[in-house]
LUMNUGU-572264 format. One record per residue (C-alpha): residue in one letter; x, y negated, z negated. Coordinates in steps of 0.05 Angstrom, whole numbers, plus 32768, in hexadecimal, padded with zeros to 4 digits. Each point is the difference from the previous one (the first is absolute). Example, Ala and Ser with C-alpha at 12.3 -4.5 7.8 and 13.67 -1.06 7.14 Angstrom:
# LUMNUGU-572264
A80F6805A7F64/S801B7FBB800D/
END
This chain:
# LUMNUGU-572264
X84837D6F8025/X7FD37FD78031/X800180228044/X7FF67FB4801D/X803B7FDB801E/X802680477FF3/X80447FE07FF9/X7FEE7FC87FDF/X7FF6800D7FBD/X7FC17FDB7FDA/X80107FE97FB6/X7FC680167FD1/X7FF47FEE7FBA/X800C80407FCF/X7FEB800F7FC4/X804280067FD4/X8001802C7FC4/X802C80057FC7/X7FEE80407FDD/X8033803B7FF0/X7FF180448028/X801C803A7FDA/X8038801F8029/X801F80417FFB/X80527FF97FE7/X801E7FC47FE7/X80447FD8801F/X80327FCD7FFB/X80077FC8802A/X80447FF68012/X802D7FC0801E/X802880018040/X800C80218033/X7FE580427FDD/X7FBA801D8012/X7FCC7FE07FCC/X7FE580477FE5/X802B80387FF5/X7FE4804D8020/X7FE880327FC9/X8009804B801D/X7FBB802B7FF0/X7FF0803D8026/X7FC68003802A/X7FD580427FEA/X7FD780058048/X802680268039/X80267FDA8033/X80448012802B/X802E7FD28002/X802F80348026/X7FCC8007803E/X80127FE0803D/X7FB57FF48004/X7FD67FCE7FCE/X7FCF7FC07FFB/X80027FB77FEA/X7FB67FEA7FF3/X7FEB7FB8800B/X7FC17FE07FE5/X7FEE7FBF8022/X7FDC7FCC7FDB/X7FCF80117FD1/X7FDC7FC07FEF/X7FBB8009800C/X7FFC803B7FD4/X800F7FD57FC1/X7FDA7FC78012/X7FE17FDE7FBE/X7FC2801F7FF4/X7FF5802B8042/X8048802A7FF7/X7FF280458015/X804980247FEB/X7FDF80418016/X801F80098044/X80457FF37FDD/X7FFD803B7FCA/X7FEB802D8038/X803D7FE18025/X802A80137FBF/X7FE580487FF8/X80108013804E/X80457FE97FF5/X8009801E7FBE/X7FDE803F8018/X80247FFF8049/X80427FF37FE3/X802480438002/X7FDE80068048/X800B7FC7801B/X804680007FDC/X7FF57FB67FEC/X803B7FD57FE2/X7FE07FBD7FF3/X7FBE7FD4800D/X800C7FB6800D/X7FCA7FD27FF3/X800A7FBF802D/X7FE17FC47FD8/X7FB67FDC7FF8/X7FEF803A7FC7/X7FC57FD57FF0/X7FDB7FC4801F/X80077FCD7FCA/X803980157FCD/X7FD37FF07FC3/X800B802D7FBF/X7FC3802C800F/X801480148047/X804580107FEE/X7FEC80257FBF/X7FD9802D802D/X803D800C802E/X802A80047FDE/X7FE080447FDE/X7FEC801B803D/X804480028010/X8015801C7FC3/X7FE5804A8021/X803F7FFE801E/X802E80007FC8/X802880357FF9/X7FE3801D803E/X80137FDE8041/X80347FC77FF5/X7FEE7FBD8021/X80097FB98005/X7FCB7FC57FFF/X80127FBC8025/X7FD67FBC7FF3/X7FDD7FE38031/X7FE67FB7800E/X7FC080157FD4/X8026801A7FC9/X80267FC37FE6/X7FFE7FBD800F/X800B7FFE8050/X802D7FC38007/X802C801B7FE1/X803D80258000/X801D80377FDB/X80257FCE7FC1/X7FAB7FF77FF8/X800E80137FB6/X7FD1802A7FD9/X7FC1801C8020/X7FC680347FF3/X8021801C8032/X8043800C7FDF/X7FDE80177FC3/X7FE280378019/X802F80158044/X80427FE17FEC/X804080317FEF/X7FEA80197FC4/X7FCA801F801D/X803080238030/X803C80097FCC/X7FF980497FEE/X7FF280188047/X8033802F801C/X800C7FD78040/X7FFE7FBC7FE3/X80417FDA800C/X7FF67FB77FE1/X7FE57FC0800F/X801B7FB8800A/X7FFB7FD87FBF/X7FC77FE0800D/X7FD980418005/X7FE37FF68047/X80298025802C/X8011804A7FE9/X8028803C8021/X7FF280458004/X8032803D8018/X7FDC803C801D/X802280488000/X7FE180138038/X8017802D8049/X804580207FD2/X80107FAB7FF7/X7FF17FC37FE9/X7FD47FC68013/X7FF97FBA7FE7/X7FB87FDF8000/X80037FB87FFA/X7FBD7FDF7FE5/X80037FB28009/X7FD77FCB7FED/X7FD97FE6802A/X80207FC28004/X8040800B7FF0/X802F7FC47FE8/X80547FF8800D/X800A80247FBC/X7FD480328016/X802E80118044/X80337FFC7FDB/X7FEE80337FCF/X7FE5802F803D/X80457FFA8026/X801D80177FC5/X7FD880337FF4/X801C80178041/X80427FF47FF9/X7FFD802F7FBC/X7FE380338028/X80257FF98044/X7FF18048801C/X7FB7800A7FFE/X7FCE7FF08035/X7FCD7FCB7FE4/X7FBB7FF98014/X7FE67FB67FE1/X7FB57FF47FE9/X7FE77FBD7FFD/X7FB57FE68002/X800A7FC5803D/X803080158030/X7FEA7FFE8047/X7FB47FFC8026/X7FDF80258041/X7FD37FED8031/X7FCE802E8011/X80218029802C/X802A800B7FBE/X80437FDF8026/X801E7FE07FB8/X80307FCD7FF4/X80217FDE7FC3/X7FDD7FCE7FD2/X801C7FC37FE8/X801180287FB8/X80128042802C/X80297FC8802C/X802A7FF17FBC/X800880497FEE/X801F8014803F/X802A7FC38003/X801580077FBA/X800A80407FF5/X7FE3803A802E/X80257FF48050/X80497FFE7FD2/X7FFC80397FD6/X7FF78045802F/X7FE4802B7FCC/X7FBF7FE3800B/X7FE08026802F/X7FB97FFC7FF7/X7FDD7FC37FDA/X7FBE80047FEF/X7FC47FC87FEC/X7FAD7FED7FF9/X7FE47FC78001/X7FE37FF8803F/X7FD380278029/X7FF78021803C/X8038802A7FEC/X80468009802E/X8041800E800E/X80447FE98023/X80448011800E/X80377FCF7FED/X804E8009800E/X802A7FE27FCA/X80497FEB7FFD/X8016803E8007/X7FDC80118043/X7FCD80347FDE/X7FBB80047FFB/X7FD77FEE7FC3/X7FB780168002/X7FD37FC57FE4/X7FBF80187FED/X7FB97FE17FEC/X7FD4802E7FDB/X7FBA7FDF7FDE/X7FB780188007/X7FDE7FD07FCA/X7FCF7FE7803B/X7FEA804A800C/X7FC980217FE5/X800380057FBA/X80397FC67FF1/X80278038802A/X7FED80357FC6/X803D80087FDC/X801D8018804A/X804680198006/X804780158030/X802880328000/X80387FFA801E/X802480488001/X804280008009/X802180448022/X80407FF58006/X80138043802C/X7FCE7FE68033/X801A7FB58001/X7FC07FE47FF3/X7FCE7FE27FD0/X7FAF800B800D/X7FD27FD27FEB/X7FB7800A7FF0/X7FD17FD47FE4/X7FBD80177FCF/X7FD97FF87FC9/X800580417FD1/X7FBF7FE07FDF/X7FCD800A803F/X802980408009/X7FE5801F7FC1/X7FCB7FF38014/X7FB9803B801F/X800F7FEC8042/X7FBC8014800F/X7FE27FCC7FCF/X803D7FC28018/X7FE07FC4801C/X80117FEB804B/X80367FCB7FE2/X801C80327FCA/X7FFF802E803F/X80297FC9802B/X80347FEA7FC9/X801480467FE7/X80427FFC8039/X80217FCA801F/X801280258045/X80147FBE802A/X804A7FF1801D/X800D7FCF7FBE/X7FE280337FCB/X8015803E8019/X80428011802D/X8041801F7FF9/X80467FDF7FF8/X803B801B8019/X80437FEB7FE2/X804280287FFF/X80117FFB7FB6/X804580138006/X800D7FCA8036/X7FDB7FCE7FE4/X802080017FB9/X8047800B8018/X80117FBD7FF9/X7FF47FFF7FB6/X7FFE804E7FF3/X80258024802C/X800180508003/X804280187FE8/X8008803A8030/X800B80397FDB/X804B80167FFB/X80248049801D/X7FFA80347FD8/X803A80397FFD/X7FED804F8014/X800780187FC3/X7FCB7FC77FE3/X7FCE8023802E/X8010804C7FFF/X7FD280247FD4/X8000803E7FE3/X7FFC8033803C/X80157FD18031/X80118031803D/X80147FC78037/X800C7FB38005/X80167FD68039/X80077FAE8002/X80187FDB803A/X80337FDA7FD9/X804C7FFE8002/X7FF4802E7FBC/X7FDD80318026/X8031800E8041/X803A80178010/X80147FC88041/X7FD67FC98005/X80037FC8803D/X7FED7FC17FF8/X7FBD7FE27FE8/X7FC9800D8038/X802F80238029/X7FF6804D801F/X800A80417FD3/X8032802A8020/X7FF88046800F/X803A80147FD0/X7FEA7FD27FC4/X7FE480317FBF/X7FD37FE57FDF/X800A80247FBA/X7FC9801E7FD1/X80177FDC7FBF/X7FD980317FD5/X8041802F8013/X7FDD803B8012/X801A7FF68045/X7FCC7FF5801F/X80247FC98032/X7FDF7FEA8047/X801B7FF7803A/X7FF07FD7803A/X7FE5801E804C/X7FE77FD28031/X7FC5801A802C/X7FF8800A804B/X803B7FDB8019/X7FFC7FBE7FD2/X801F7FC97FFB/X80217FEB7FBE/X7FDD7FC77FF6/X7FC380347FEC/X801980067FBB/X80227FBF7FE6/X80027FEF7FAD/X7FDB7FD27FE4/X7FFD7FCE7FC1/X7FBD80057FFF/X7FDB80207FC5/X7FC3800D7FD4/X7FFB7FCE7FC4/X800B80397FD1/X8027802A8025/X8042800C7FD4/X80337FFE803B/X7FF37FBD8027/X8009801B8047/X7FE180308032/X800B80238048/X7FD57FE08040/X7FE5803B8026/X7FED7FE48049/X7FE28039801C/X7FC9800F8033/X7FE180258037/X80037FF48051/X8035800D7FFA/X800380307FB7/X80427FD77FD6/X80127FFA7FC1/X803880237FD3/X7FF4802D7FC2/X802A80107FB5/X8005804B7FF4/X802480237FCB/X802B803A8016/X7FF28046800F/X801980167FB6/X7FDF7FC97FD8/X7FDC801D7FC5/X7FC87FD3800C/X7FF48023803F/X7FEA80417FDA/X7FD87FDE7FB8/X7FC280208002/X7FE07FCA7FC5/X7FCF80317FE3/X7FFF7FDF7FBA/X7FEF7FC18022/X80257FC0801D/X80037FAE800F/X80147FF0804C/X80027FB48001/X80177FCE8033/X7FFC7FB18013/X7FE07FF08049/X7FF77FC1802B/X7FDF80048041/X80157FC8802E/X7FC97FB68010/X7FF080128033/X7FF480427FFD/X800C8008804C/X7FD38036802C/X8038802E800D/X7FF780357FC7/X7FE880507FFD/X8000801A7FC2/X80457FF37FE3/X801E802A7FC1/X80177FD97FC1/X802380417FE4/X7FF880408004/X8020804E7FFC/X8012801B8044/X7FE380478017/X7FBD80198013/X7FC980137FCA/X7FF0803E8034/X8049801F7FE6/X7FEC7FF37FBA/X7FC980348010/X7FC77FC77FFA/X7FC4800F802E/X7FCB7FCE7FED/X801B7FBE8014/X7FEE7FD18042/X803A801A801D/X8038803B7FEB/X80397FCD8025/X7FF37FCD7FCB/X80387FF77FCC/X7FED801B7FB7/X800F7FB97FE6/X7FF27FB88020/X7FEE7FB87FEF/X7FF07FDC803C/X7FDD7FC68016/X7FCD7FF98035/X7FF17FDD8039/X7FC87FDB7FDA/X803B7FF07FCA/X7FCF80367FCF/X803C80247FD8/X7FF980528006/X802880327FC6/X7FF3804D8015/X801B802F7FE3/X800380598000/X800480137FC7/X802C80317FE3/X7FCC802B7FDD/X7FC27FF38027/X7FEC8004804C/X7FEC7FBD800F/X80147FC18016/X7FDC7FC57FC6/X80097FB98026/X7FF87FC17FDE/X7FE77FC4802A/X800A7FB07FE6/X7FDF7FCB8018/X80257FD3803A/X80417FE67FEC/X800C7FB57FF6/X80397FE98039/X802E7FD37FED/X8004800D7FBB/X802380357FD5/X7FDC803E7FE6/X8017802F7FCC/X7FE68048800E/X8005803A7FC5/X7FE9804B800E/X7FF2801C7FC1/X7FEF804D7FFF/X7FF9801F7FB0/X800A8044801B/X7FB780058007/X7FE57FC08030/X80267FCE8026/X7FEA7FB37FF7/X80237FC98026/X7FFD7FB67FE9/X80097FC48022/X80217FC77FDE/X7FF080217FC3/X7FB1800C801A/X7FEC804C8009/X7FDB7FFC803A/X7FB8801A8017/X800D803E802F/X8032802E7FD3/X7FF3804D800F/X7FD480297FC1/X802080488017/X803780167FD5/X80457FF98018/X8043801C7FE3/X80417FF38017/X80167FEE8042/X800A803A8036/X80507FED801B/X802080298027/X80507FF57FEA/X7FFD7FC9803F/X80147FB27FFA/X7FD87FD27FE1/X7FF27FBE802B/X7FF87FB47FFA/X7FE97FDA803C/X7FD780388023/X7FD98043800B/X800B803A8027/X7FC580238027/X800F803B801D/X804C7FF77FE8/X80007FBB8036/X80047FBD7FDD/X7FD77FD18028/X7FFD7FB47FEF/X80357FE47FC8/X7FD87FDC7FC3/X7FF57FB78013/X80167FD27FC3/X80247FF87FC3/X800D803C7FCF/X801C7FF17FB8/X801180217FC8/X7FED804C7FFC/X7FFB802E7FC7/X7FF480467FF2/X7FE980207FBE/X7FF880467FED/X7FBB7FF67FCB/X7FCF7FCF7FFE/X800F7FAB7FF3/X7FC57FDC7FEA/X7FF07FC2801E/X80277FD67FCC/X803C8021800F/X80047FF48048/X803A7FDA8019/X7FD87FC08007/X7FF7800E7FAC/X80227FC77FD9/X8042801B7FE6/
END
């Protein structure tokens, strides 16, 4: 495109060829409503995980001036091609989208040359290819009829990929659906002046596909000044009129075209954001040299990170680069490189909401050894009071594995009942959906505890072959400044009377999961067998949130995991078995020196016991 005028668009005579490009697949147009091309399934032989909650969309801007009559250069471009083919099990990369003006003057010759360039990528690294204003005749639309263009980039070039979903029947528009973050996602390539026909083909695209987010690639959609503040063109106008502000699963729309490159932030029918983004380097060094984005998705961080580089001057000796190789390697300004946060699970409910994950029975999570398990539920008490109302001091609250293990409720240091209340709060994969809210504290030390009873054969296991202690936490927002250390669970009596002499302190108890002031979580344990006290340290605890904690000891070593994570500061010494003394086990605090100080502070779910080792996948947040 012309950077002059930026919106305004200035008609230039192209060169119009009519030759055939060879084209890998073949397909049948179809009538109707249908997509024009039918999707061929073929496995992609390079690496990629389309489970991750982590992975990549490419874009490649235009590419113009590197197939430019007789100065093209496609160079830059196949180094582009090996770096994604090469980086694509690092990178995790599900799809490169190429956003229009592949050459400067659409002849024969300059798509030829393209259009095998881009035939690196086959097999490889799926992608699509739009036209741009140099590519076909630029006045008109997409019912332009046949082109060079459509020879060579049409659908059945794209037919046998594995992502390819159709195309409308005039071949300009195509589809593709991504497996990508354990879902799908629909990619939308649109002409670049796209006709009635044309939106109606795209909205129905949608319509067959109504639960996947959509991010929509077009070569004119919007223009920046150069503080890179973009708005809409007069095409980008007619795409979000026509099709993008009505439909919410279009959450991020993409186009070229103009220079300097930008971004906005729309809000469309629905009251959501949709990202509009300008990407195009053709006036930098090089015709931009073949420079790309990333935009990397990680969906447990709610965010996508965008960089912007040319893989070609990275290959390069950087002692031999020149000064403008040097300066167009990275793109590290606010409209090249910068993070964006979006809550997927918010933003997509409208169209895709997450089914929350349904109760699970006892007996679907009670293992083979399972020693103890508690839930909060109406299943797992004897006398429950209303919802969010206090626990009594007489309610049992029953071990369901049926060892008889059941706890029963002791308020601390005079308090009131309100210190203990239940709770429909719960972990996402917790199988009971309820908990107990602990409000304990210091100045003044409150709270209220569970114990079993004094002849509870949990008191006395001594878990030499091993065993699983696993529980679901949520520490209040805001976590207030009114905490000591405070005991998750834990085995009354003091490791001194097991006849343990190298701990911090002989009035500890031999057992305890506690969390800090600093919200770090703390396991120690005393062994059975050996005289010491191994402590595992996390990192600080999220607030606000639910965790799921697992202590895992194999008889040998104790690991603890956080949501499923082992974390960084587990103990190397050995450690077998767990030193009880035939007293109560605990939930909601820790004894020092046989005193309970401060209550735990939060919510406590679902709590299980297990006499051997669980892996990881067969924690209770494990699908069933």
């Amino acid at each position: 495109m012309d950077a002059a005028g930026r919106n305004q668009l200035g008609r230039r005579t192209l060169l119009r060829a009519t030759a055939v490009i060879p084209a890998a697949g073949t397909a049948a147009i179809a009538s109707g409503t249908t997509p024009g091309y039918a999707a061929t399934a073929k496995a992609d032989g390079h690496r990629y995980d389309s489970e991750s909650p982590r992975f990549s969309l490419a874009v490649l801007p235009d590419t113009q001036y590197l197939f430019d009559a007789d100065s093209s250069d496609p160079e830059p471009l196949r180094a582009t091609f090996r770096y994604l083919v090469s980086q694509r099990e690092d990178a995790n990369i599900a799809f490169m989208a190429h956003l229009g003006d592949v050459t400067e003057h659409g002849s024969r010759e300059e798509i030829t040359l393209a259009a095998t360039v881009f035939g690196t990528l086959h097999g490889k690294v799926p992608y699509s290819v739009l036209a741009g204003n140099h590519d076909i005749d630029s006045s008109t639309d997409d019912q332009r009829g046949d082109s060079a263009y459509l020879d060579a980039f049409g659908p059945r070039r794209f037919s046998a990929m594995p992502t390819f979903g159709g195309a409308s029947p005039d071949g300009y528009n195509s589809y593709h659906v991504l497996p990508a973050g354990g879902r799908e996602w629909l990619v939308l390539a649109l002409d670049w002046r796209i006709s009635d026909s044309g939106l109606r083909w795209a909205q129905k695209v949608l319509d067959a596909h109504p639960t996947l987010p959509a991010v929509l690639t077009t070569h004119d959609l919007a223009w920046a000044d150069d503080g890179g503040s973009a708005q809409l063109s007069d095409n980008g106008r007619r795409l979000w009129d026509g099709l993008v502000r009505g439909n919410d699963q279009i959450f991020l729309a993409l186009g070229g075209h103009y220079w300097p490159p930008g971004r906005t932030v729309l809000t469309n029918d629905a009251g959501h954001d949709v990202h509009i983004h300008i990407t195009n380097y053709q006036d930098r060094y090089y015709g931009g040299a073949g420079m790309i984005r990333l935009y990397a998705f990680d969906l447990a961080r709610d965010v996508i990170d965008v960089e912007t580089f040319s893989p070609w001057f990275l290959s390069r000796d950087p002692e031999k680069r020149t000064p403008l190789e040097a300066e167009t390697i990275e793109l590290t300004g606010p409209v090249d490189r910068f993070s964006l946060s979006i809550d997927f699970e918010r933003r997509f409910s409208s169209f895709a909401p997450v089914v929350p994950r349904k109760p699970r029975p006892a007996s679907a999570v009670m293992p083979r050894g399972t020693l103890a398990y508690w839930r909060f539920d109406a299943s797992g008490t004897a006398a429950r009071a209303g919802a969010d109302g206090p626990v009594g001091t007489d309610t049992v609250l029953r071990d369901l594995s049926g060892h008889g293990n059941d706890l029963r409720v002791t308020r601390l240091h005079e308090s009131e009942p309100e210190i203990l209340t239940w709770s429909g709060e719960h972990h996402g994969d917790q199988p009971a959906h309820a908990s107990l809210r602990f409000d304990g504290g210091k100045a003044p030390d409150r709270g209220a505890v569970l114990t079993t009873s004094a002849t509870a054969p949990l008191n006395s296991e001594k878990f030499t072959a091993g065993y699983t202690i696993e529980t679901f936490i949520k520490l209040p927002d805001p976590f207030e400044d009114d905490h000591a250390w405070m005991g998750i669970l834990s085995w009354e009596g003091r490791n001194g009377d097991a006849g343990k002499t190298t701990g911090w302190s002989p009035d500890e108890p031999t057992c305890s999961l506690n969390v800090t002031p600093e919200r770090f979580l703390q396991f120690v344990v005393y062994p059975q067998v050996q005289d010491a006290d191994p402590t595992s340290w996390s990192h600080a605890l999220p607030v606000g949130r639910w965790t799921h904690v697992a202590v895992v000891n194999d008889g040998h070593h104790t690991v603890v995991y956080v949501d499923g994570s082992k974390i960084a500061r587990n103990p190397g010494q050995p450690s077998t078995g767990i030193a009880t003394l035939g007293k109560p086990f605990v939930i909601g605090g820790t004894q020092f020196e046989e005193k309970f100080g401060q209550g735990f502070y939060g919510w406590i779910g679902d709590t299980r016991i297990v006499k051997r080792a669980l892996r990881p996948q067969d924690f209770m947040t494990a699908p069933a």
